[in-house]
N, C-alpha and C positions, 0 to 999 in steps of 0.2 A: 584397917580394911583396904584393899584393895580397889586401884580406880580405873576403869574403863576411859580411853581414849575418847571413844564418843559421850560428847556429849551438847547441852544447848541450855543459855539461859539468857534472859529478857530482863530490862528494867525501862520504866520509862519513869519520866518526872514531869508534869503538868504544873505552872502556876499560870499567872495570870499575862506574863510578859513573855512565857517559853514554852515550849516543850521539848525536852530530851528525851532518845531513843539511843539507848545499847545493846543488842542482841551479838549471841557469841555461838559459835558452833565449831563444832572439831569432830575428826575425822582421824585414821590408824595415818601413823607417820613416822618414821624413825626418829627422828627428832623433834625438835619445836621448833614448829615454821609458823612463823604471825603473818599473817595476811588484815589490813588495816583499810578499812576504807572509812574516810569520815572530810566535814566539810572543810571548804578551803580557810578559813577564819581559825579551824581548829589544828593546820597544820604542825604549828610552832610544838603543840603537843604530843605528836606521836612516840620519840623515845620514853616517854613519859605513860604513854598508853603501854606501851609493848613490857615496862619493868613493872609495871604494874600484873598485866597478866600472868607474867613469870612468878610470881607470888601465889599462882592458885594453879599452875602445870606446868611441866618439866617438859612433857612430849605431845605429838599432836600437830596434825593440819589444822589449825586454827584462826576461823575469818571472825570479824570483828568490825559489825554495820555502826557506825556513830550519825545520825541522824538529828538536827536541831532545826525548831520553830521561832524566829521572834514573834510571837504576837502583838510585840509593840509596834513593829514596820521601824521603816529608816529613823532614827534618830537622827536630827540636823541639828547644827549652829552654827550661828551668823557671826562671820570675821570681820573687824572693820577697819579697812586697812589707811590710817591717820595720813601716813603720808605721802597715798596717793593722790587723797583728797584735798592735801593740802598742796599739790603741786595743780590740780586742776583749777585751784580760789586763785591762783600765784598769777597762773593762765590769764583765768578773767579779769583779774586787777590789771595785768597787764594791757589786756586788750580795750577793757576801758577808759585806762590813758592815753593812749596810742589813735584810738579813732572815737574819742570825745563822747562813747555812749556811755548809756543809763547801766550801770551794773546793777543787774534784776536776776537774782535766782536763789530757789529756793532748798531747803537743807532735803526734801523731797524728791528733787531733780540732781541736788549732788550727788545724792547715793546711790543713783540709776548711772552714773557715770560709769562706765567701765572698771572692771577691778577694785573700785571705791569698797564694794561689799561683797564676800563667798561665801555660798551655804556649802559646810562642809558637812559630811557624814559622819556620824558618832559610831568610834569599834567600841565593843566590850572589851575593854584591857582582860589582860591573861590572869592578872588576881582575883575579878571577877565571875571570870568566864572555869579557870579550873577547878577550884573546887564543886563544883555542880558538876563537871564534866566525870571529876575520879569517885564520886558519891554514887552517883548512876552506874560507872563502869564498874564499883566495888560491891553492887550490888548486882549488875548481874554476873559479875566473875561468881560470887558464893551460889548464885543457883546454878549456874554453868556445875561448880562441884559439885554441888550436891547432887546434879543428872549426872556427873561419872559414879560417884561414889555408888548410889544405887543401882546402878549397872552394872559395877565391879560387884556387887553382893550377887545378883548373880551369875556373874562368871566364876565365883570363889563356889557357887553350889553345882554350878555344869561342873568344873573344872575336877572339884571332888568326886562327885558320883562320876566320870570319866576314869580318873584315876583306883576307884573302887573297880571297875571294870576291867581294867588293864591288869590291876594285882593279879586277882581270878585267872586271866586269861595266862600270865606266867606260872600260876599255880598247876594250870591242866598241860602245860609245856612241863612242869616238872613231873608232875604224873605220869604224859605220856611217855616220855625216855623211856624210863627202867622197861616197862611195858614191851617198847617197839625193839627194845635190846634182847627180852625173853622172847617176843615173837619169831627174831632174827634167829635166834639159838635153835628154836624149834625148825624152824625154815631147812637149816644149815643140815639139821638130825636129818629131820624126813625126805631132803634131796640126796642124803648116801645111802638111805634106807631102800629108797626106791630104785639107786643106779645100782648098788652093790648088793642087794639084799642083807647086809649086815649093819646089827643093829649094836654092835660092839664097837664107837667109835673112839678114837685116839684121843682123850680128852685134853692131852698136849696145842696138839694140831688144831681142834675144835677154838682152846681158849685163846690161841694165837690171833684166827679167825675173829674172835668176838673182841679183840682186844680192838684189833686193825678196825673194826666196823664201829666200837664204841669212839674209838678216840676224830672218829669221821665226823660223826652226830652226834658229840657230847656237848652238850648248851649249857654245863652245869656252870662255867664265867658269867655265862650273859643273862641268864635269870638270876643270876645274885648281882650284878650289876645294875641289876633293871628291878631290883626289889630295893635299894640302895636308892638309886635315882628317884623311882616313886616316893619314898619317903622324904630326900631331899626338895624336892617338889614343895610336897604338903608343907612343910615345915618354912620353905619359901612365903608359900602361901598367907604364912601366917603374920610374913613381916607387914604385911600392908602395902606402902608406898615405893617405886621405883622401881620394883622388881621383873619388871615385862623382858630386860635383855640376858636378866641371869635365868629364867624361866626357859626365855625362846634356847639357850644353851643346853639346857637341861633336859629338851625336848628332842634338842635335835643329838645328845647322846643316846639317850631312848629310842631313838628310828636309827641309829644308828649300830644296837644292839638288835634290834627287832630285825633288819637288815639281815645280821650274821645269822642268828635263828633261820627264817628262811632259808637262805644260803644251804643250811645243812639239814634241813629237813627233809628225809629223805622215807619218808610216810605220808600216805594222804590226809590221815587225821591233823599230824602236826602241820602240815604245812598248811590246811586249812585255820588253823590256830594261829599261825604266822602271819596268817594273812589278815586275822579279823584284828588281829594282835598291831600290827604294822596301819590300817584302816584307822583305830580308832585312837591312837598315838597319832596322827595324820589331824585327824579331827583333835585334840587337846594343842597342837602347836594353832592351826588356824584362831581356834580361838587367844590364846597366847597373845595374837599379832591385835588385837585389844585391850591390853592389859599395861598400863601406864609403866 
């Protein structure tokens, strides 16, 4: 099946010490462009974020909120640094020899000493902290797919019934020819009939005439080219995945036939056919620019 560029999915994870938040959105893009915002603790991780996405899309504007709660608040632990402490005892023994006082102090008052004790902050190491992080990410990458993939089903049913429409419309481009060629013949009669009053014309001269005006306005290349392309299309269509850039090619030889039609349409009916014909080929590329 076929997957749509846009798309959007959510995951979040709640315990008692966290909560995680991954939300994913994408947008038409020619390639895949990762746009990453997430907290500063969780930097170390990003190439790691980004290979991971590429696992579930190929193409796509692609932003990517990573959002984390501690609910526990800071983690601390107490350092206790032996031999600063033991250089301030060193101090006081000193001082006590030296000017004959009472050495009085208590293990209380040591470790108010300066640098004697540091409350450091506890991180979450990276063994910890990833796996939670690519569990939440890898669940909402799958619903992130699963909002293209049901969006690609229906671009795969506009896309058809589009394509059903366009057939039709070269089918009345092939009808109309032979049509506007007998109308032309008729034209050609009744313009010598009325200048010369005879109705005995040269049938040499006549088919000369209809040959020069058929080979003007014959479109019989480019509705078999464009009955050709329509089929390759469908048949695209069917592979599923990847296919948005041999599509957009495919579409833009189709306006590129629809193009020449115009070009040599040299009736109102047809040209109004070229027109609605060239409009709704206009409309299947637009969509196209959708399509992963």
């Amino acid at each position: 099946m076929i997957k749509s560029m846009t798309g959007f999915g959510r995951s979040e994870v709640i315990t008692e010490e966290y909560k995680m938040t991954v939300e994913m959105k994408a947008v038409n893009h020619r390639y895949c462009d990762i746009g990453i915002k997430l907290p500063k603790k969780f930097n170390a991780f990003e190439n790691a974020v980004r290979s991971t996405v590429k696992e579930y899309a190929s193409r796509g504007k692609i932003d990517i909120y990573i959002s984390y709660e501690d609910y526990a608040g800071k983690r601390t632990k107490v350092d206790y640094h032996d031999t600063v402490a033991r250089g301030y005892m060193d101090a006081i023994e000193k001082a006590t020899v030296t000017f004959g006082i009472e050495k009085g102090i208590s293990a209380a008052a040591l470790i108010r000493m300066p640098d004697v004790i540091a409350l450091d902050e506890m991180e979450d190491d990276e063994e910890t902290l990833f796996p939670v992080l690519e569990q939440t990410l890898r669940e909402a990458a799958v619903r992130f797919a699963e909002s293209r993939e049901k969006e690609g089903e229906h671009l795969f049913r506009d896309l058809n019934e589009k394509l059903d429409g366009i057939e039709q419309m070269v089918c009345d481009v092939e009808k109309r020819s032979p049509e506007m060629l007998a109308e032309y013949r008729q034209k050609i009669t009744d313009k010598v009939e009325e200048l010369l009053g005879d109705k005995n014309i040269d049938e040499r001269v006549l088919a000369t005439e209809l040959t020069i005006y058929a080979d003007k306005v014959c479109v019989d290349e480019e509705t078999v080219r464009l009955h050709s392309h329509i089929k390759n299309m469908r048949d695209t269509l069917l592979l599923g995945e990847n296919i948005g850039r041999k599509l957009d090619f495919i579409a833009q030889e189709m306006n590129r036939e629809s193009n020449t039609i115009l070009s040599k349409a040299n009736d109102r009916t047809l040209s109004n056919i070229a027109i609605d014909l060239k409009t709704e080929i206009e409309k299947v590329r637009e969509q196209i620019q959708n399509i992963e």
